[in-house]
C-alpha positions as CSV (number, residue, x, y, z in Angstrom):
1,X,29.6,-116.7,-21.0
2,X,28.5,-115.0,-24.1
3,X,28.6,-111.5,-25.2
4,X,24.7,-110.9,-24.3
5,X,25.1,-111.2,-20.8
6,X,28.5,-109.4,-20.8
7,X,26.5,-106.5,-22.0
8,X,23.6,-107.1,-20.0
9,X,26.5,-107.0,-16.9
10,X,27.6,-103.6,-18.1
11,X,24.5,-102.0,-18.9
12,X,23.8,-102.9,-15.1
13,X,26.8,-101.6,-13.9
14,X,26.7,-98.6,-15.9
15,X,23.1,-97.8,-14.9
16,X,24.3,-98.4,-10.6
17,X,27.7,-95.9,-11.0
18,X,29.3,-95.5,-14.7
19,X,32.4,-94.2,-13.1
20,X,33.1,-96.5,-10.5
21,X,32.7,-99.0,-12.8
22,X,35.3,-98.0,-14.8
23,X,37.6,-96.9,-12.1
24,X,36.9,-99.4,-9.0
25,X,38.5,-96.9,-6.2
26,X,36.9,-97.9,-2.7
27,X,37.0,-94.3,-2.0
28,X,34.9,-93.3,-4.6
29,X,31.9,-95.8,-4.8
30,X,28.4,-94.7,-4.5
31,X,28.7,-91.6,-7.1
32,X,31.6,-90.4,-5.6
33,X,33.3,-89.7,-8.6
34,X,34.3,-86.0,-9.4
35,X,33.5,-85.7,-13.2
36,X,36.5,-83.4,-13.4
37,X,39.1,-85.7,-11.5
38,X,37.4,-89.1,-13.2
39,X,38.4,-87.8,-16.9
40,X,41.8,-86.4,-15.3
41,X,42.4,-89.5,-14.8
42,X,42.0,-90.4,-19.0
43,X,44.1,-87.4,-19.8
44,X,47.1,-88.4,-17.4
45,X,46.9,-92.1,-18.5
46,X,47.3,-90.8,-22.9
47,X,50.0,-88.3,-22.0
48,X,52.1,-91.5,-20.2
49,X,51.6,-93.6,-23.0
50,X,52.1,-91.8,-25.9
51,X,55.2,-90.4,-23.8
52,X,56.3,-93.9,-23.3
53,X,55.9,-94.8,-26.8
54,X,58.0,-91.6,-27.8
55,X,60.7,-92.5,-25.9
56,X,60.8,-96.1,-27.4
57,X,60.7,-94.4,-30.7
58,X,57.6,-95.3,-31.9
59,X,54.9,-92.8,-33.0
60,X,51.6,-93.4,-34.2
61,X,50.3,-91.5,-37.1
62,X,48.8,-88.8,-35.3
63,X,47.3,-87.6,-38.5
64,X,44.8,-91.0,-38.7
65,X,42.2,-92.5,-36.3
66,X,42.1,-93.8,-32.8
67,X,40.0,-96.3,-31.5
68,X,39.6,-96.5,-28.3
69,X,38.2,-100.4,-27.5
70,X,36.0,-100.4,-24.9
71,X,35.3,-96.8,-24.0
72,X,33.2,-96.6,-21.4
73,X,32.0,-93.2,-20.6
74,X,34.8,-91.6,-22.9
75,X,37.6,-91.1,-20.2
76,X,40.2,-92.1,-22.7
77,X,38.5,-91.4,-26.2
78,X,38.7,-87.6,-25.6
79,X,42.4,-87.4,-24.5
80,X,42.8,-89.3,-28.0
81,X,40.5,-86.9,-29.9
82,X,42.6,-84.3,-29.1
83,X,45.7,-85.9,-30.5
84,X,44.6,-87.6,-33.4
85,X,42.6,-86.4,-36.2
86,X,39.6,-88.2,-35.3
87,X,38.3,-90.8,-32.2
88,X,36.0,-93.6,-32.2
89,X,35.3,-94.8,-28.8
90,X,33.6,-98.4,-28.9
91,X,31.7,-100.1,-25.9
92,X,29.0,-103.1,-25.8
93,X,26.7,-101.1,-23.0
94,X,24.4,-98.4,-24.8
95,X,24.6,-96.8,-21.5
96,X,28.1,-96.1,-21.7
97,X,27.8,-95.1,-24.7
98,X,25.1,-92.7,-23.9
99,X,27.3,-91.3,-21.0
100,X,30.2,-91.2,-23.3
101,X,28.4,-88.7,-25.3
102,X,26.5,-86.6,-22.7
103,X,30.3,-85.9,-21.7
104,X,32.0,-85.5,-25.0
105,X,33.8,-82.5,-25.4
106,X,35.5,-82.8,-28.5
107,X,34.0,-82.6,-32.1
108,X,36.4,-85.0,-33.4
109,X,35.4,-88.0,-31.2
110,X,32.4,-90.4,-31.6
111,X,30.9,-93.4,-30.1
112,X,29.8,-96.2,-31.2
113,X,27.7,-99.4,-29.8
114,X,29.0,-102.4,-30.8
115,X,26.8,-105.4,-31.4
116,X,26.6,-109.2,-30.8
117,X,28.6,-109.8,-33.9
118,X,32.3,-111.7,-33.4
119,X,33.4,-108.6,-35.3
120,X,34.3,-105.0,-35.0
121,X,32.4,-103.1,-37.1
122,X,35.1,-101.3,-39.0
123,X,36.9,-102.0,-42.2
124,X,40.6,-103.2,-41.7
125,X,43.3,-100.8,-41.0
126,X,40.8,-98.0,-40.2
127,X,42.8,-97.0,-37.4
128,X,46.2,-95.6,-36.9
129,X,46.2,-96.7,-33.1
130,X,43.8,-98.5,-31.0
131,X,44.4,-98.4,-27.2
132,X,42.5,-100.5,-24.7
133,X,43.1,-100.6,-21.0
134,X,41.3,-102.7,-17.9
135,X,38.8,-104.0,-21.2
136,X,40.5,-107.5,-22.7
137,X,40.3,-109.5,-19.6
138,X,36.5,-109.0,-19.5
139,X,36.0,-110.3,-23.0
140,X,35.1,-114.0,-22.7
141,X,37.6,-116.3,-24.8
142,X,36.2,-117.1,-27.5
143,X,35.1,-113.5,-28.5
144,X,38.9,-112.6,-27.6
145,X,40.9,-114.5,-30.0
């Protein structure tokens, strides 16, 4: 597999149902997604891991960047805007991306395509913390190590 017809499989699936997509519930296939519930979801998911991670005594630099790898429509990017000083949310499907910032709510968050390159298109240590949840398994292996 290479990374062309990854993003060709989620600029598909993004185009069919974004949100289901992301968050494969039976119940909620076909558009049947709440927008509300859907980035709920994002918010609830931040607060139990940065809560984790403060009760193992680790805390990120709240005053840096977050990167959120492999976005998606934003669901977790925007809970991490509004605890760091600034959010990138990446994604390979333009779609998402798109989505991503139809829904953005927070001034401090953008998105960002990434390419076909083997690379992320940031300098090293741009980021504070990078989260990135139900993404690596999707990334073929040789685009993964």
């Amino acid at each position: 597999m290479n990374l062309d017809k990854l993003k060709n499989d989620w600029e598909s699936l993004a185009e069919r149902d974004a949100l289901w997509a992301i968050l494969t519930d039976a119940a909620k296939a076909s558009g049947k997604w709440d927008i509300t519930e859907f980035m709920a979801t994002g918010e609830a998911e931040i607060e139990t891991v940065l809560g984790h991670l403060a009760r193992i005594g680790f805390s990120p630099d709240f005053g840096g960047s977050a990167l959120d790898f492999g976005c998606g429509v934003g669901r977790l990017a925007q809970p991490l805007a509004r605890r760091f000083a600034s959010c990138i949310g990446l994604d390979i499907s333009q779609q998402m991306i798109e989505k991503a910032e139809a829904l953005n709510q927070c001034t401090n968050c953008q998105y960002v395509v990434a390419d076909s390159d083997t690379r992320l298109p940031f300098p090293d240590a741009s980021f504070s913390f990078i989260y990135s949840n139900i993404v690596l398994q999707h990334v073929p292996a040789p685009f993964s190590e």
